[in-house]
N, C-alpha and C positions, 0 to 999 in steps of 0.2 A: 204669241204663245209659243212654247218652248216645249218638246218633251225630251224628256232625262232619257239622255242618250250616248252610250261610250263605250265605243268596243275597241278588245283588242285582239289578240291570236287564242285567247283562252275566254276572255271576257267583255262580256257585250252588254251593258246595264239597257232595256228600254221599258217602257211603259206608256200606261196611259197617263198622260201629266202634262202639265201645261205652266207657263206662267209669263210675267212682262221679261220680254228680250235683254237680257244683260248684255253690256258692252263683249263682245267675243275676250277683249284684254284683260277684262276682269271676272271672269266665272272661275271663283275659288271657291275654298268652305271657309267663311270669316266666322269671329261670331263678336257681337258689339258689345261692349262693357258698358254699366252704364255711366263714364265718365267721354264714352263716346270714343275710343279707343277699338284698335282693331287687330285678335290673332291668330295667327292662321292657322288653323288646325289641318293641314294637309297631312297624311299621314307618309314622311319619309323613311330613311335607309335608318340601321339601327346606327347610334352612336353611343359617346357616352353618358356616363348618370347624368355631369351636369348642363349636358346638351340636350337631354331627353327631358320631355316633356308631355303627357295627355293629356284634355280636357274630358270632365265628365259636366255632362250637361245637368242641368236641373229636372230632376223626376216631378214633373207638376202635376202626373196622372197617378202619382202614390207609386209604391212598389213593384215592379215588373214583375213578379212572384203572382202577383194578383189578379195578371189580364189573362185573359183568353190563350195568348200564345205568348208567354215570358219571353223568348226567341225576337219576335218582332217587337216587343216595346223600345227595343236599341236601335229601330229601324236609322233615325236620324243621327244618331253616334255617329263622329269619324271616330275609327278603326287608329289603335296605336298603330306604329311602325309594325312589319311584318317580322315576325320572331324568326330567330335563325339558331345557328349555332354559333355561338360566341368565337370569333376569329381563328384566337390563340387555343382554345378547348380543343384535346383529342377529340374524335370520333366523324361520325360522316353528317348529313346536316339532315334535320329534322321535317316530318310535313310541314305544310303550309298552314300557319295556325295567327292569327289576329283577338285582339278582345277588342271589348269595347265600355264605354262605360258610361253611369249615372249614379246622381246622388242627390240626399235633402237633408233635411235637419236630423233624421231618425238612420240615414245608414248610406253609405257605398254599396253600389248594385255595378258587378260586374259579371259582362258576358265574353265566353272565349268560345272562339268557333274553331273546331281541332279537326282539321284535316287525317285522314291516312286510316289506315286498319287497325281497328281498337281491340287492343289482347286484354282477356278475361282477367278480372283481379287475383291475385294467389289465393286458393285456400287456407283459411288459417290452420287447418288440421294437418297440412302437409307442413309447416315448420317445427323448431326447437325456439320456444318462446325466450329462455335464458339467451339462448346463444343470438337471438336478434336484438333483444335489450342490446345489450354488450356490442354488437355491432352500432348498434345507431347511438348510444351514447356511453362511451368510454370514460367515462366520468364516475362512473361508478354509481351516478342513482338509480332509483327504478326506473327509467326510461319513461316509452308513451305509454299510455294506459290501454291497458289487454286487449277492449275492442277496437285500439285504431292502429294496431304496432303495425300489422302487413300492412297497410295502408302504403309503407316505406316502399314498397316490394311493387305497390300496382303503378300503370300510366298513370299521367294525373296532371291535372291543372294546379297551377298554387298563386299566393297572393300572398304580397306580406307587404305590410304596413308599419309604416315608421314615422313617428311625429320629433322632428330633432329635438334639442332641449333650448339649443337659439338657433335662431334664421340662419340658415347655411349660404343666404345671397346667391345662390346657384353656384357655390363654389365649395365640393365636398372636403376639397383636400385629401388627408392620407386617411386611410380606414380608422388606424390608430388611436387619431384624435377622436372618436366617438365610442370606443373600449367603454364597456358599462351600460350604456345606452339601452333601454328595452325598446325591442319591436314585436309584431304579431305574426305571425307563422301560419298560412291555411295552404296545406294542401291536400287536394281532393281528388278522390279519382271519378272511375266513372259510374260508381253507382251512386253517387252523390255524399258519400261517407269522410268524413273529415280526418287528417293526423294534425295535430293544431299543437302548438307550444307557443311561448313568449318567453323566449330566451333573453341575453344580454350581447350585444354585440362583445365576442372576444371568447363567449360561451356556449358550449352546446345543450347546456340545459332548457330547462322551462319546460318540461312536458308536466308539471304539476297544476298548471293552468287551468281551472273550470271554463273553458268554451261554452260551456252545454247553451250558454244565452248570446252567446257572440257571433251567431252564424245560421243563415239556411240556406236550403241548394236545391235549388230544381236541374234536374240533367235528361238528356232525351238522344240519342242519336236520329236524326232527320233530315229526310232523303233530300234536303236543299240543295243549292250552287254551290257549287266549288270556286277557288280563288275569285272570290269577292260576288260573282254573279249567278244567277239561276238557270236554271235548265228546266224542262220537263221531263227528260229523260237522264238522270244522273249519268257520268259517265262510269264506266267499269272497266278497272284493269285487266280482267278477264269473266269470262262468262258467269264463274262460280261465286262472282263477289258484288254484294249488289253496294255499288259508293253512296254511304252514309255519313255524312258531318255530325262528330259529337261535339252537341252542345251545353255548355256548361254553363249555368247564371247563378249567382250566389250575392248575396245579400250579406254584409258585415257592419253590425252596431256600433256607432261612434263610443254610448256610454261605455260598454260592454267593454271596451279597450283605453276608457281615459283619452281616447283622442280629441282634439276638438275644434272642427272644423272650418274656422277664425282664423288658425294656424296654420304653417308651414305644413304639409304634409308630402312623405316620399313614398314611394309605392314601386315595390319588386313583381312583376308579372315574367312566370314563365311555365314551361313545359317540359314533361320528364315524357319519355315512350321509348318503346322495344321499336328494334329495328326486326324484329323476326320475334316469333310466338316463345313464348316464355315456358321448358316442361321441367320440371321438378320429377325427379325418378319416383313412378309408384313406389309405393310401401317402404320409401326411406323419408323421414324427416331431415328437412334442410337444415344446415347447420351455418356455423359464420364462414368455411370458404365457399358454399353456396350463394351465402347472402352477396359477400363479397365480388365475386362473378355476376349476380344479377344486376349491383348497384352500377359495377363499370360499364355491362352493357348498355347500361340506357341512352338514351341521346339524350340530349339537354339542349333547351333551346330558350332563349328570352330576345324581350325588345330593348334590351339595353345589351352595349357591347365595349364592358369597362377595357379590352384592349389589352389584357394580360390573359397568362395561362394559370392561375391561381384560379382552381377547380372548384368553386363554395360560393353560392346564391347566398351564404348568411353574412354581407357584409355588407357596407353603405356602399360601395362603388358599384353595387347592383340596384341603386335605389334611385328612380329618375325621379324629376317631379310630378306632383299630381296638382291639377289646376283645376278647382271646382266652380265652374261656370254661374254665377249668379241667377237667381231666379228670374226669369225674363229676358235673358241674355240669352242668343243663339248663333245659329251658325246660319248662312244665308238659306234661308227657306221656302225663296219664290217659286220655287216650282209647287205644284203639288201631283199628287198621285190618288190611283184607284186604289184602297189597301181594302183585303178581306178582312171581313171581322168574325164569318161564322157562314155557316148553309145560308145561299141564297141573300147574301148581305156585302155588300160592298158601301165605300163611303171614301169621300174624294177628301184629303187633308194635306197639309204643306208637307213639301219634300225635299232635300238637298238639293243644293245646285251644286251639277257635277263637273269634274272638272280633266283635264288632261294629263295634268303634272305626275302623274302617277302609272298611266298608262305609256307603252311602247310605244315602237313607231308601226305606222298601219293605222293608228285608234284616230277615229271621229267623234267630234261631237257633234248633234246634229239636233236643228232647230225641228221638230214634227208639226206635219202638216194635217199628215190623218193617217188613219190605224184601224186595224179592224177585227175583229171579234175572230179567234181562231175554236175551231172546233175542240180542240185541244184542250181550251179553259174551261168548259163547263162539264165536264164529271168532278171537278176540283168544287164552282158553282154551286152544284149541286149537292156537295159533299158527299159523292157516293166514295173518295179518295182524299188521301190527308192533304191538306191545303199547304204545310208545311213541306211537300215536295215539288213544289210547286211556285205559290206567291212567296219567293224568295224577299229579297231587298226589295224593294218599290223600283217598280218598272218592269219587269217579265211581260205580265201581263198587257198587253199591244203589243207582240213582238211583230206582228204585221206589219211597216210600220214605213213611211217615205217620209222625206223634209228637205230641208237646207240645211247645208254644211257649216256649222261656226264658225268651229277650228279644225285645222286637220294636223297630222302629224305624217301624213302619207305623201308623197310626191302626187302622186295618181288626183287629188282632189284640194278644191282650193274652196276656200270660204263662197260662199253663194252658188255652190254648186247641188244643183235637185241628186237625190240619192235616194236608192231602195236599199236597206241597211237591214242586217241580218240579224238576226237572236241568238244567243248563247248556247241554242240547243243544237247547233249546225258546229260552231268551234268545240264544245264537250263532248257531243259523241262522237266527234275524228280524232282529238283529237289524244282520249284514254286509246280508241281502238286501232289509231292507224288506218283507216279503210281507204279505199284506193284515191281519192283525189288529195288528202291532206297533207300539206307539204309548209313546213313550218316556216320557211321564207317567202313562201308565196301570201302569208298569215300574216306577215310583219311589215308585208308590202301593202299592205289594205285592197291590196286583188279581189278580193270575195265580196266587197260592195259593190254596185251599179249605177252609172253615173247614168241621169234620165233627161230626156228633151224636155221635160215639163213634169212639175209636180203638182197631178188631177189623180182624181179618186179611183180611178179605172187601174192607174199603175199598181197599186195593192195587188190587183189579181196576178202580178210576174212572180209573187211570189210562189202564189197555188201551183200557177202555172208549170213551172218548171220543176216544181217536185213531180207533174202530170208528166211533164215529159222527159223527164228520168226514169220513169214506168216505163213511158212510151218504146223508148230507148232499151231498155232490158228485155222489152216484149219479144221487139221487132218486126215485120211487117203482117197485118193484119189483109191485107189485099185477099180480099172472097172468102175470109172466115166470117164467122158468127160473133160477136164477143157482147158479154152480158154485164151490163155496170150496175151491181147492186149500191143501190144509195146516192142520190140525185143532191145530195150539199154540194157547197161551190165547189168543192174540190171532183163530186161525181158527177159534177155537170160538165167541170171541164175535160172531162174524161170523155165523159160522152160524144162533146161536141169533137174532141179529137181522134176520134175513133172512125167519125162519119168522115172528118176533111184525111185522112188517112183511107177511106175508100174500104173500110170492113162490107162485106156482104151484107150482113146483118148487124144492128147498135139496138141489143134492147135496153130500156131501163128499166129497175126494178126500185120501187119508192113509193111507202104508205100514205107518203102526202100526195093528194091529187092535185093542189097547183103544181108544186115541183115535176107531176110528169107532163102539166102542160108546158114547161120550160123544155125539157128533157125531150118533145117533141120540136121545139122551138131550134134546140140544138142539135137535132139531126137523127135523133132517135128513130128509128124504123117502127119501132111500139116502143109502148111505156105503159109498164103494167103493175100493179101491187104485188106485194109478195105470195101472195094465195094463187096469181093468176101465173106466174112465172115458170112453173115447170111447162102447164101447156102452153104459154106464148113459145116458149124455145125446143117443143118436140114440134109444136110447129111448123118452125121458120128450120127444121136442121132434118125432119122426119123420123122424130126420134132417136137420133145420133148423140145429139148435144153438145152445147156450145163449143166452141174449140177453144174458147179464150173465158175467160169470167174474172172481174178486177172485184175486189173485196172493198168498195169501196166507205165502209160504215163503221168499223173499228170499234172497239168499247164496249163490246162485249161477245159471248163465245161463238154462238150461233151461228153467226152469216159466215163466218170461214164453212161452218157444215152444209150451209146452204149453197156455199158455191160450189161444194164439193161434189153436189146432188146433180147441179147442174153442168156440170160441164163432161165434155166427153170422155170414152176411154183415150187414153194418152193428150188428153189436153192438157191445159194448162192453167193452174188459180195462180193469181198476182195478190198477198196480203197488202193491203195498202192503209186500210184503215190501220187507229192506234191501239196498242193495246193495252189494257187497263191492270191484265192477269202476268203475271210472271211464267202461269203454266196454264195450257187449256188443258182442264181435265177433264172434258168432254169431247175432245175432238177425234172425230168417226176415223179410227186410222186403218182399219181394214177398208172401208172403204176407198181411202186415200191408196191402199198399196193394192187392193182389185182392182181398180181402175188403171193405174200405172200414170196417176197424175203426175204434170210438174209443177211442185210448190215453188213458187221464188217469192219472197217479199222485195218491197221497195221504200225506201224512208232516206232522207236525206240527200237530197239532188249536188250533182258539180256546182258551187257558184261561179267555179269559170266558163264553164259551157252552158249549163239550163237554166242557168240564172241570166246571160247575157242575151241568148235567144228568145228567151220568154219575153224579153224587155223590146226585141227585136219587133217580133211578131205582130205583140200590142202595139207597138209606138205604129208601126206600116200599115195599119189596121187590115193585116194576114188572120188575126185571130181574134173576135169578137168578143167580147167580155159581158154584150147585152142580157140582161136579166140574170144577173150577180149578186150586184152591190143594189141592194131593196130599200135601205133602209138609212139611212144620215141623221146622226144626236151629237150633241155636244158633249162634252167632259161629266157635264154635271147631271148629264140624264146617262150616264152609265149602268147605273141598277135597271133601270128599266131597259137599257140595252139587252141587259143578261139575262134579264127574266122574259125579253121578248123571244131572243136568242134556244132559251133553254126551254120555251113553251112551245116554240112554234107559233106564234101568233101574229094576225096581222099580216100573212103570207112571206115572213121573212126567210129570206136565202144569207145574204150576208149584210153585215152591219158595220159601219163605218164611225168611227168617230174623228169629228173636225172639231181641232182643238181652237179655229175663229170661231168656232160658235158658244154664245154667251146662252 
């Protein structure tokens, strides 16, 4: 069994997922025709039109418009080439933006996933509607029709489709020869509003076009992974901007354009955006040297790179091929994966086998062995937060995760090597913020994975572990304080227990489950007491002083930070450790926080070169105990009941492992 596993300095694909071991020389994305033929759908470097090539798989589940999350029905797409800015084109080079794609007998369904900061479409009240006709089509007819003209003006996604008139044989030749030719025009911004024409190649007409039946568009920005992977926590450029990926999915009718998809078809995919926010001077209406200035700003960016500086997406040498994958035919799918489907609903289904070819050097692939339920995933579970920030691509979820090496692309590791391998949430957040360990060569080097003497189910806890002692580490020494660990999950257990071999005077715990504070005694705890009982356990044990230290260790909602605040001394000190669910606490006691003269420090994201290699240390020398942990062992296919064990509390579970040997 295999879990989908591949990181690089920004991107780290894992999951829960499993499937029969492919030859390390062969993990690619095929997908089989049925004359038994085989093509590679990897998605590389941009080229030309007639180098360029997508495949859109078969929609067997009807229209992605339709499901639950339109976003994820493209889960299994490979991704065209990564859009750039065209070589030869002025300008500076655009976010990081991919589509992807499907199709059936009733339409082409394409998804683009747009990286960067998305500026608000123009007002149509602030233009001169003459003077933009006349900018976008010099030709002198009426132009676009009145509701889609600013369209031109906003960011935008576009698609344009061209069915030749004979087989081009992948060999477009000069633009020239296809003078006359009609193709379809959509581009869309991000309210999901269309500027649509079918011009003639040579022409910039066609906006007389009826559309109205040729197109729909679902669009959403959502707070998923960035370049290609997921995160829990999106990264951000800075504090004030929270990183949303606009997603765009649109649906376009084969009748509705006379295309017919039997035939030859070519397909333009690209991308217009502001490099800086777009202002038009109150109370003057824009005119055409306005319009003109907004047009040259934009960046432009596609997955085809015709290799001239001839500025205009309207011509065949922008048109790759498009390769509509037959019904039944796919790309290799032995893996499979845990994908959300709604609250409380998960379900195990085939998944890409992933591959190297695309990743830097640094990146692993790696066989899983076992994985395990992080605290993290069930507010998502539960749906009290959008699962779309979340169960990104297939694989996030287990990012807890140890195995065997496939392939490596790192010096540092070589195929059959045991490895504790990191999640995407450890490279995103260092890697927007800069914060003090990340260092982009140490990223490329595969440094931040840990090579292990054995891959058994106890190594999982290195991972808890040394995010515990990267706390630890910020504390500092607790030698004859008091310190109070709200919340006894494996992460406040190992807290606890580290707090006792660290020699504190006093380890209370505080946790409404009464197994977990028999654990919590087990690990060294001095008491272990419920939340009602916790003020008097610690005037107690301190004479009414209060605690000197209190680690937050519960996260996910507002409360316990006020409760640690209750409890800890004048000029102590709170540690936020738990996650948090709110972007603001708008309850939290801050007079109390500044009468007291607390020190707030949070702690989230440990060194993988220092508490990730010590952690691995500790356990493997058994210096640090992992007993009454890991409660609970399921296989792949009893995953929902993992999560519903997980998220009930039931059965006295702590953590939950899942072994991808088990049938």
């Amino acid at each position: 069994p295999t879990l989908r596993l591949a990181s690089t300095r920004l991107r780290h694909i894992s999951g829960m997922a499993s499937a029969a071991q492919p030859p390390p020389s062969k993990v690619r994305r095929l997908i089989g025709w049925k004359d038994g033929a085989k093509c590679d759908l990897g998605a590389g470097q941009r080229k030309t039109a007639d180098l360029s090539t997508v495949t859109a798989l078969y929609a067997s589940a009807g229209s992605p418009l339709n499901a639950a999350s339109p976003y994820h029905a493209f889960a299994r797409c490979p991704p065209t080439a990564s859009f750039g800015r065209l070589s030869k084109w002025p300008g500076p080079e655009g976010s990081a933006t991919k589509a992807r794609l499907l199709w059936d007998r009733r339409a082409l369904y394409v998804c683009w996933e747009l990286e960067g900061a998305a500026r608000a479409p123009v007002d149509p009240a602030s233009i001169e509607a003459d003077a933009l006709v006349a900018t976008l089509d010099p030709s002198g007819s009426n132009g676009p029709r009145p509701e889609q003209r600013t369209i031109a003006l906003d960011e935008r996604a576009e698609c344009f489709l061209w069915q030749p008139e004979k087989a081009t044989a992948n060999h477009l030749g000069a633009d020239a020869d296809y003078a006359g030719q009609r193709y379809y025009a959509f581009e869309i911004n991000y309210e999901g509003k269309a500027l649509t024409l079918a011009p003639h190649f040579g022409k910039v007409s066609g906006y007389d076009w009826d559309s109205s039946k040729a197109f729909n568009v679902w669009t959403e920005a959502l707070a998923v992974g960035f370049g290609a992977s997921a995160s829990p926590v999106p990264s951000a450029s800075n504090a004030d901007e929270v990183s949303l990926k606009r997603v765009v999915v649109a649906e376009f009718y084969w009748d509705a354009m006379g295309i017919d998809p039997d035939r030859e078809i070519r397909i333009g995919l690209h991308r217009a955006e502001y490099p800086v926010p777009v202002k038009l001077e109150t109370g003057i209406k824009a005119g055409k040297a306005e319009f003109n200035h907004i047009l040259t700003s934009m960046v432009w960016s596609s997955w085809v790179d015709p290799g001239d500086d001839v500025v205009n997406f309207h011509r065949p040498s922008l048109f790759g091929s498009l390769v509509l994958a037959p019904e039944g035919a796919d790309i290799d799918c032995s893996c499979v994966a845990a994908r959300w489907l709604g609250a409380r609903s998960l379900t195990v289904v085939p998944s890409p086998v992933p591959s190297l070819e695309e990743c830097p050097p640094g990146s692993l692939l790696v066989q899983a062995k076992y994985a395990s339920l992080c605290g993290s995933d069930l507010p998502y579970f539960r749906d009290r937060r959008a699962a779309s920030c979340y169960w990104d691509r297939d694989g996030f979820c287990g990012h807890e995760v140890i195995g065997i090496v496939l392939e490596s692309k790192s010096a540092r590791f070589q195929p059959g090597d045991a490895v504790m391998a990191l999640p995407s949430s450890y490279f995103k957040a260092h890697a927007g913020s800069k914060q003090d360990w990340y260092d982009e060569e140490v990223m490329l080097a595969g440094s931040v994975h840990q090579r292990l003497k054995e891959c058994v189910p106890r190594m999982l806890a290195a991972q808890g572990l040394g995010t515990v002692l990267k706390m630890a580490r910020r504390i500092g020494s607790v030698l004859g304080k008091t310190v109070v660990v709200l919340g006894q999950g494996q992460n406040g257990l190992l807290a606890t227990r580290l707090m006792a071999q660290m020699c504190a005077r006093d380890v209370i715990a505080v946790e409404p489950l009464e197994y977990r504070r028999r654990l919590a005694r087990v690990a060294g705890a001095t008491a272990a007491v419920a939340p009602a009982g916790a003020q008097a356990a610690v005037d107690e044990a301190t004479g009414g002083r209060g605690a000197d230290v209190v680690l937050e260790m519960v996260g996910h909602c507002q409360q316990t930070i006020n409760d640690a605040l209750a409890l800890a001394a004048c000029s102590g000190m709170v540690v936020a450790f738990g996650v948090p669910d709110d972007a603001i606490y708008s309850t939290f006691e801050f007079s109390l926080f500044f009468r007291k003269n607390i020190t707030l420090i949070s702690s989230v994201i440990p060194d993988p070169q220092v508490d990730f290699p010590e952690a691995v240390r500790l356990i493997e020398q058994g210096r640090f105990s992992t007993e009454g942990l890991l409660s609970h062992t399921l296989a792949l296919s009893e995953v929902q009941k993992a999560f519903e064990m997980a998220s009930d509390y039931t059965d006295e579970v702590v953590k939950l492992v899942i072994d991808f040997s088990r049938k």
